[in-house]
Every structure is written in structure tokens, then in C-alpha cells.
C-alpha positions in Angstrom: -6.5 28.2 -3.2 -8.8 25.9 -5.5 -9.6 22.5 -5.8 -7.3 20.1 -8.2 -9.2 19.4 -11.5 -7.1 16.9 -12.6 -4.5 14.7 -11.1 -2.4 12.4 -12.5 -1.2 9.6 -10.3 2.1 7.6 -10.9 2.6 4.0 -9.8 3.9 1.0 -10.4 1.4 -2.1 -10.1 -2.1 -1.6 -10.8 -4.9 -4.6 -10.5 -5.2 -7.4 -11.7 -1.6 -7.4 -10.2 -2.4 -8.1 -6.0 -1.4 -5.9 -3.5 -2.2 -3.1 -0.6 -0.2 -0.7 -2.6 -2.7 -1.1 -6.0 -6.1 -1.4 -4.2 -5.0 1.9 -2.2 -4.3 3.2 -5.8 -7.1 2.1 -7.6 -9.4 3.2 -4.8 -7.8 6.8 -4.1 -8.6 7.0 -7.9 -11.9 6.0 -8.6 -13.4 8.2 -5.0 -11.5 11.3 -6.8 -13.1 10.7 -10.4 -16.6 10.3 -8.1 -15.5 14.2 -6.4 -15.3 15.6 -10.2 -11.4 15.6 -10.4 -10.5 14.2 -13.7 -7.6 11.2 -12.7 -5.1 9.6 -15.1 -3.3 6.9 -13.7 0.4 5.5 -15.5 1.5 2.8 -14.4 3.5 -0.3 -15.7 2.2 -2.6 -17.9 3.4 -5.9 -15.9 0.2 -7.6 -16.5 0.6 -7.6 -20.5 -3.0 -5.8 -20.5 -4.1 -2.7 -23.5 -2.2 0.5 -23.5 -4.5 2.4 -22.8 -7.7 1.7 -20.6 -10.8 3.5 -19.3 -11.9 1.9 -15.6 -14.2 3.1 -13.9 -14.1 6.9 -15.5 -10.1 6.8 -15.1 -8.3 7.0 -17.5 -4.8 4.5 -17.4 -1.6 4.2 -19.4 0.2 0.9 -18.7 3.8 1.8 -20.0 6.1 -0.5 -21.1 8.2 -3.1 -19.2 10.0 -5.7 -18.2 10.8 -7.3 -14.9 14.0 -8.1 -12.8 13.6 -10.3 -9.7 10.9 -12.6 -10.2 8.9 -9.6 -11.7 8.9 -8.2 -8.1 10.9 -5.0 -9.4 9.5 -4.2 -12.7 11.1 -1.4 -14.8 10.1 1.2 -17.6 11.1 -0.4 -21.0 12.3 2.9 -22.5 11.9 1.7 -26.4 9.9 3.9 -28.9 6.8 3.0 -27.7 7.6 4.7 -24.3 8.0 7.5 -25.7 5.4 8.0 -27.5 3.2 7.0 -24.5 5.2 9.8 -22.2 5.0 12.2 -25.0 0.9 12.1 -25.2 0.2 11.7 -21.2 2.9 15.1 -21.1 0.2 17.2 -23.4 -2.3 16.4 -21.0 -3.0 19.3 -18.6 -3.1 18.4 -14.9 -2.9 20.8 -11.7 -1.1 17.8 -9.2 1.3 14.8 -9.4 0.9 11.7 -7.1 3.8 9.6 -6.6 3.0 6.0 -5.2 5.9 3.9 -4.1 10.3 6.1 -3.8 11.8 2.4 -4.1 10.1 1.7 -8.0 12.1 3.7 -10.6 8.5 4.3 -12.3 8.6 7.3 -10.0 10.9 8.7 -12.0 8.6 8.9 -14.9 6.1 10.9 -12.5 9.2 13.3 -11.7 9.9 13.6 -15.5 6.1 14.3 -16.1 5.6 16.8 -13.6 9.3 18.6 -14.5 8.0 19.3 -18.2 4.8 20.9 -16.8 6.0 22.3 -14.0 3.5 21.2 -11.6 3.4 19.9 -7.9 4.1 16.4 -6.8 3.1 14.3 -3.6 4.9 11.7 -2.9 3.0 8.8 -0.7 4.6 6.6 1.4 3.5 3.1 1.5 6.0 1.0 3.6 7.1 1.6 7.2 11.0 0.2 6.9 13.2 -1.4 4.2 12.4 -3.7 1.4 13.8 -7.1 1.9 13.9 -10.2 0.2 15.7 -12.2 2.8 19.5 -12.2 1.0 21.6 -9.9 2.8 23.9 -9.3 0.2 20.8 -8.3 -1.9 19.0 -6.0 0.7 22.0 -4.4 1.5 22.7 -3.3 -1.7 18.8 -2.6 -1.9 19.4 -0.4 1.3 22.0 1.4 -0.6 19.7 2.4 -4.2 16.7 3.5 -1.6 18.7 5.9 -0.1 20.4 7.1 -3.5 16.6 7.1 -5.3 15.2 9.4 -2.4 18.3 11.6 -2.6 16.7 12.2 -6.2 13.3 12.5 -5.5 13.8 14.5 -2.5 14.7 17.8 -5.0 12.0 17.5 -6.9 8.8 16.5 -4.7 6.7 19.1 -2.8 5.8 17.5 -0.2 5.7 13.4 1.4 2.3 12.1 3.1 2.5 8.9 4.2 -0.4 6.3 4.2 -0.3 5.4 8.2 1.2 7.4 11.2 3.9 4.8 11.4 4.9 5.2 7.3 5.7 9.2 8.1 7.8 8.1 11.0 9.8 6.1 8.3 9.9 9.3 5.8 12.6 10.5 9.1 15.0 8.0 7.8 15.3 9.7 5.3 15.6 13.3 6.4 12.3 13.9 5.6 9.7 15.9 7.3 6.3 14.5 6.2 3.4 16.6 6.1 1.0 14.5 7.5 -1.1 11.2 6.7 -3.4 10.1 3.9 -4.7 7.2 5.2 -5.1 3.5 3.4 -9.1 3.2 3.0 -11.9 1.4 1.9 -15.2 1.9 0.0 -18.0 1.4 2.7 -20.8 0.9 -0.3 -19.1 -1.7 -1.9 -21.5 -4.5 -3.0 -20.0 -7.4 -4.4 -22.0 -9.7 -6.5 -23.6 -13.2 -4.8 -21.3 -15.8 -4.1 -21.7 -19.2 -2.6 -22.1 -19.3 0.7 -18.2 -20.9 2.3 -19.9 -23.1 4.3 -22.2 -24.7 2.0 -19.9 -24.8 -0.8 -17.5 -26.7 1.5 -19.7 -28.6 3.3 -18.8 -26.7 7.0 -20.7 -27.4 9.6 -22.9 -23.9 10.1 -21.0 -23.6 13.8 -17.7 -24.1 12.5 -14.9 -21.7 13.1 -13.6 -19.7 9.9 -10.0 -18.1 10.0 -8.8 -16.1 6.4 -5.7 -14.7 5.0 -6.0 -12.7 2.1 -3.3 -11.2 0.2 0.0 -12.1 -1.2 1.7 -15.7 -0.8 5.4 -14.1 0.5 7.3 -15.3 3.1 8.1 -12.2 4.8 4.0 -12.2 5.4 4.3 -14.6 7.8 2.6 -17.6 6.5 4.6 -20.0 7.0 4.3 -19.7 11.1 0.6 -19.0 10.3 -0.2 -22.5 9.2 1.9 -23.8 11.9 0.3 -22.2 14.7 -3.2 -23.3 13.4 -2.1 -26.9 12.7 -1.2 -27.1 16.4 -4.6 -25.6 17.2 -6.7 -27.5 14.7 -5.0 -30.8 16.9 -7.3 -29.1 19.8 -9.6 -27.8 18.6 -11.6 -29.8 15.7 -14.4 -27.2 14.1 -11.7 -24.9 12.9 -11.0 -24.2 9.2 -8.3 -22.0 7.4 -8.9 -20.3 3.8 -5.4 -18.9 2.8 -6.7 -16.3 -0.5 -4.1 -14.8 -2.7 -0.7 -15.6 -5.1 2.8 -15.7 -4.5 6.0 -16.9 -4.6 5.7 -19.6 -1.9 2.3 -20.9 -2.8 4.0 -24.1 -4.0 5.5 -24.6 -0.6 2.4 -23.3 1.4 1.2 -26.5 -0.6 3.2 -29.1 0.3 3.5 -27.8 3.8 -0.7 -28.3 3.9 -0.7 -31.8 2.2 -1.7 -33.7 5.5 -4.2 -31.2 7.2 -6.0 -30.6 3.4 -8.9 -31.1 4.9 -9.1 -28.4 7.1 -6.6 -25.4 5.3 -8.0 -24.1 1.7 -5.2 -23.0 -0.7 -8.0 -21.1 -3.0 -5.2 -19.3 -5.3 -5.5 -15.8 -6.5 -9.3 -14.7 -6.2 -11.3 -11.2 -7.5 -11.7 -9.2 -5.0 -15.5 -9.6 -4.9 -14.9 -13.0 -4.1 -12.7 -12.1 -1.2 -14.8 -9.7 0.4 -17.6 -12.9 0.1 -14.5 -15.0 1.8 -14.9 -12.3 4.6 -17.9 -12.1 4.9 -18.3 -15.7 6.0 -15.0 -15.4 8.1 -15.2 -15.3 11.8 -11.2 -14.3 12.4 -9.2 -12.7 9.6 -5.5 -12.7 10.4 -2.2 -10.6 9.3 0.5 -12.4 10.6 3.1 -10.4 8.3 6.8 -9.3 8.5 6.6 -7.1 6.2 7.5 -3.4 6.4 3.4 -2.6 6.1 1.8 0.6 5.1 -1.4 0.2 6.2 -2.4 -3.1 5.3 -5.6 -3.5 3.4 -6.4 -6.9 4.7 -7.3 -4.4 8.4 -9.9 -2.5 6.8 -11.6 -5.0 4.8 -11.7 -7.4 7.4 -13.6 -4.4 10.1 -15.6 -3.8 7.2 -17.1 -7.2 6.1 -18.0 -7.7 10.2 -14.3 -10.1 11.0 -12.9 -9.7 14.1 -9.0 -9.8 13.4 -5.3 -10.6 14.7 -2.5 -8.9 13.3 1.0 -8.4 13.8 1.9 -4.7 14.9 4.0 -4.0 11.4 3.0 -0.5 9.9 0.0 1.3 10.4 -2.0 -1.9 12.5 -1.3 -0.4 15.6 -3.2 3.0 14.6 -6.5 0.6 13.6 -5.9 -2.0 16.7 -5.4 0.8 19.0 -7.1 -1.4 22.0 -7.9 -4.9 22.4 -11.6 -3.8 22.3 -10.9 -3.6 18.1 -8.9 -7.0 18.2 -5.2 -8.3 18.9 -2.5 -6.9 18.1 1.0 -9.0 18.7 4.7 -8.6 18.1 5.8 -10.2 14.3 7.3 -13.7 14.5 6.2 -14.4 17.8 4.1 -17.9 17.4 3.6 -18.4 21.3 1.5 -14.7 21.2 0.0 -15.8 17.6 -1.3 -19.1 19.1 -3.0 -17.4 22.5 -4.4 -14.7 20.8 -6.1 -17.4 17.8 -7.1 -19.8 20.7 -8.7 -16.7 22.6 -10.6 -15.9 19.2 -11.3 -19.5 18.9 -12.6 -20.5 22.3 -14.2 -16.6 23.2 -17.2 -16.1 20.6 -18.8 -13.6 23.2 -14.9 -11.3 22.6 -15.2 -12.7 19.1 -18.8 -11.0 18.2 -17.8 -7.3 20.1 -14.5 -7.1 18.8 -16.0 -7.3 15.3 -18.7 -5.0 15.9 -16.3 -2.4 17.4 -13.6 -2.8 14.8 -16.2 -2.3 11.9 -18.0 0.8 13.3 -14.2 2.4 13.8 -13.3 1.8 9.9 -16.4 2.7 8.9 -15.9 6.4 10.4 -12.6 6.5 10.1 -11.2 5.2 6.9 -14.2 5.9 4.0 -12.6 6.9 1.5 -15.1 9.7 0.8 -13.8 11.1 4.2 -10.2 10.7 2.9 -9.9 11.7 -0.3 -12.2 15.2 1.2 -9.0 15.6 3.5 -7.0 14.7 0.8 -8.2 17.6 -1.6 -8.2 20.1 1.7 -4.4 19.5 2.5 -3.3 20.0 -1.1 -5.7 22.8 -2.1 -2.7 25.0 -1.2 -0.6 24.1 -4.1 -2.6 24.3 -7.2 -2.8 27.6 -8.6 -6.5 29.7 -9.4 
């Protein structure tokens, strides 16, 4: 057995692009390069970026694309230019393939890859049911190519990890034995540049109650019946403020829906990520009210780690974080009676408020470094590469 020295990882969105599924990505990445394992990353080029890139010692090939369904299903543009691209990344000499992502046909290019060297691939799971977009014609259909895409990938993949307890149980559906869990993480030495303090910059008064969502502007991750359960609390309760951080699809309606409570929800758009870990940093209660078939949403971690205490719906791998109330609340999705007791108990309890906060960021701080994962990482794969 022997440590990877290099490892190419396949994906499909990569920042600037916002998600769980590219932090997890670029993250996993950067703590290997940091171990000594040389990492190439290919992944779409969605964001109309360079070719070819150097962050943070890894090296990334954004292939060619284009984008079906509001550019939320990108796929490989297989035109000259392609080619030559999967022509120089298979010269390259790597010991693993990582697969992010069955449902994106860019896995296939990691399949192709590793075929022509002849090298393992891992697969990761990162959601915990089916993709929908809320048109049952469509998801059915949808329901349908997952099932034939994992059919594929299932003869050519070594082995499935997912990225939360509850992402392996998914794997099942598939007839697929996982062999265990490479956890979502975060980088516990992370220091973002100065920001403004929120308060100041929006003229809060320093006792004021801060409640954030970060992440994408979807339907399916609940915000909709997240500003609707704080308007109804903000009409009780009058030193409470919501920052909603992040882009999407319904950021137009989240808009309109705002227009007469604008002065106490912030729409701040799509922000760096420094910017929202300085949004969390200031927050009191970070929230995940999603719907969405969650790996192990990001929005958990960062929140424990910048000191938040948090409320989160139990989709994916929450209830493996939120494992007692003593970390936070954890309530059913869609449920806006359990959404508003469980704000109003953040709101009114800043004793619960403080230890929740201070339990929940002592948990992801020993639990999900990603130093600690990506060591386990290496020690559960060490079997396949060769001497």
C-alpha cells in the first residue's frame, strides 16, 4: 500500500460558480496539494474563465461547454478543443480518480480518463435523494437518466463514498454498497481579510438580533417559507434583522416578496466567500431551511465555525452535525409552525443562543477539519494505488 501522489479529480462546477458541491471540491483539493499529493482538477468551464488555471498549487482544466436548463445541467462541448484538452490531461500520470457528482455527464469524462490509464476511481456522493426541479414530467424523466447514468458508472468505479452518513444510505437506491463516508469539511485556519463590521455598516443597533442565509437563491432551499416565517416574527419582535447571501434563480421574486419589510431583510446578492464568513461572523442565528436532497450542507460547518448558533431542516447529512439540541435545532423540511418556534426560541433565549454556538463550534472544529479528513481520506484509499 502507498500513499496517492497524484489525483485527479473530476467535477462539474468549480468557484466562482456557488455551491456545497464546489467549496467541498475546491477545499478537498487545496488540503491534498498542502499533504504533498500533486491534484489536477477538470471541470467545466461554465463560468467562461481561462483554460487552464493554477489556484492555490492546483492545477485546473475548465473544459468546454454549454448549458441546458437555465445553465443548471451544463454539458461537455465535445468540439476540437475538447479534445485537445482530454488528450493533454490523459498524458498526465496520476495513481487515483475522484468523481464528484453520478447525475452530471462530466463524470463520464472522469470514466473516459481513468479507462485510458487504467487507474482507480472513487466516486463521491453529494446528494441524499433525487434531483428535482419541481415539474413532474421533468423529474420523472430525470429519475429515469439517474438511474441509466449509474447503471454506467457502476462498471467502471472502484468504490462510492459518500460525503454524509445519510448520502451512503442513498448510494442503496442504487444497489450500491458504499464503502464508507468522506465527510463535507471546512478549513479551521481560514482568515478572511477585514470587512466592515454588519452592524455598523447598516446602522444596527449593537444588541440587535442577526439571522443569515448563505448559499444559493432556489426554491427547493426553502426561502420562500424562510422570509415568511421571519416577517411574522419581525411583527413581534422588533430588533431582528435577516441578511439573505447568495444567487439564484428566484432572487427576483425573493425581491419583490421583501419590498415592504426592506428595512429589516438584506438581499446582498452573490458575495466572496471571505465576505460571507465576515456575514457570519457578525451573525447570531444562521439558518438552512432547505428542501433540497443535501449532502452535507456547507452553510452547517461554516456557521459552527465562525461561532453561529444554527437552525436547519433535517435534509442530508444535518442530522449527523445537529445530533442533539445542545449543537442547535434541527426540524422537519416545510414545516413553518417548527421553523417559527425554533427561530423565536433563538430569538427570545440568548443564554441557549451563546451555548449552542459554543458547543456546535467546538464539534466542527474536531470533527470536520479538513486536515483530519483528507488524512482518513488518503488511509481508506491507500489500498488501491499500486507501490
Amino acid at each position: 500500500m502507498a500513499k496517492p501522489e497524484s489525483i485527479c479529480i473530476v467535477t462539474t462546477f468549480l468557484p466562482p460558480h456557488l455551491g456545497g458541491v464546489e467549496r467541498y471540491v475546491q477545499q478537498f483539493s487545496i488540503q491534498l496539494t498542502r499533504q504533498g499529493v500533486k491534484v489536477v482538477v477538470v471541470a467545466l468551464n461554465t463560468e467562461n474563465l481561462s483554460d487552464i488555471t493554477i489556484e492555490n498549487g492546483v492545477q485546473i482544466y475548465r473544459l468546454p461547454s454549454f448549458g441546458l436548463l437555465g445553465g443548471r445541467f451544463p454539458i461537455p462541448k465535445l468540439n476540437r478543443k475538447f479534445l485537445k484538452m482530454f488528450k493533454e490531461i490523459s498524458l498526465l500520470n496520476f495513481d487515483l480518480f475522484i468523481i464528484n457528482m453520478r447525475f452530471y455527464l462530466n463524470s463520464l469524462t472522469g470514466i473516459w480518463l481513468a479507462k485510458k490509464q487504467k487507474k482507480p476511481v472513487i466516486l463521491l456522493e453529494h446528494v441524499s435523494g433525487h434531483m428535482s426541479l419541481g415539474i413532474k414530467p421533468v423529474d420523472f424523466l430525470g429519475n429515469i437518466y439517474e438511474h441509466v447514468i449509474t447503471w454506467y458508472l457502476k462498471k467502471y468505479v472502484t468504490q462510492f463514498f459518500g460525503v454524509s452518513q445519510r448520502c451512503c444510505e442513498w448510494l442503496k437506491h442504487f444497489g450500491i454498497e458504499p464503502a464508507g463516508v468522506i465527510y463535507n469539511g471546512i478549513d479551521s485556519k481560514y482568515q478572511p481579510k477585514e470587512y466592515e463590521d454588519i452592524r455598523s455598516k447598516f446602522k444596527l443597533h449593537p444588541e440587535s438580533v442577526l439571522i443569515t442565509y448563505a448559499g444559493r437563491l432556489l426554491k427547493e432551499k426553502g426561502l420562500i417559507e424562510l422570509v415568511s416565517v421571519f416577517k411574522k416574527l419581525s411583527a413581534k419582535y422588533g430588533n431582528i434583522y435577516l441578511f439573505i447571501a447568495g444567487s439564484g434563480n428566484i432572487e427576483y421574486e425573493l425581491k419583490r416578496i421583501v419590498q415592504d419589510s426592506h428595512d429589516k431583510i438584506f438581499i446582498l446578492g452573490e458575495i466572496e466567500n471571505g465576505a460571507v464568513m465576515n456575514l457570519l461572523k457578525n451573525t447570531d442565528i444562521a439558518v438552512n431551511p432547505s428542501n433540497y436532497p443535501e449532502g452535507l450542507p456547507t452553510i452547517i460547518l461554516e456557521a459552527g465555525l465562525k461561532g453561529c448558533s444554527l437552525i436547519t431542516t433535517n435534509k442530508g447529512g444535518a442530522a449527523e452535525v445537529i445530533t442533539d439540541e445542545k449543537y442547535g435545532i434541527l426540524i422537519n423540511s416545510g414545516d413553518e409552525t417548527a421553523f417559527y418556534n425554533a427561530l423565536e426560541k433563538m430569538v427570545v433565549n440568548r443564554d441557549y443562543r451563546i451555548s449552542s454556538a459554543e458547543n456546535l463550534h467546538r464539534l466542527v472544529i474536531e470533527k470536520f477539519s479538513w486536515t483530519g479528513i483528507t488524512d482518513d481520506f488518503i488511509r481508506k484509499t491507500e489500498k488501491w494505488i499500486k507501490n
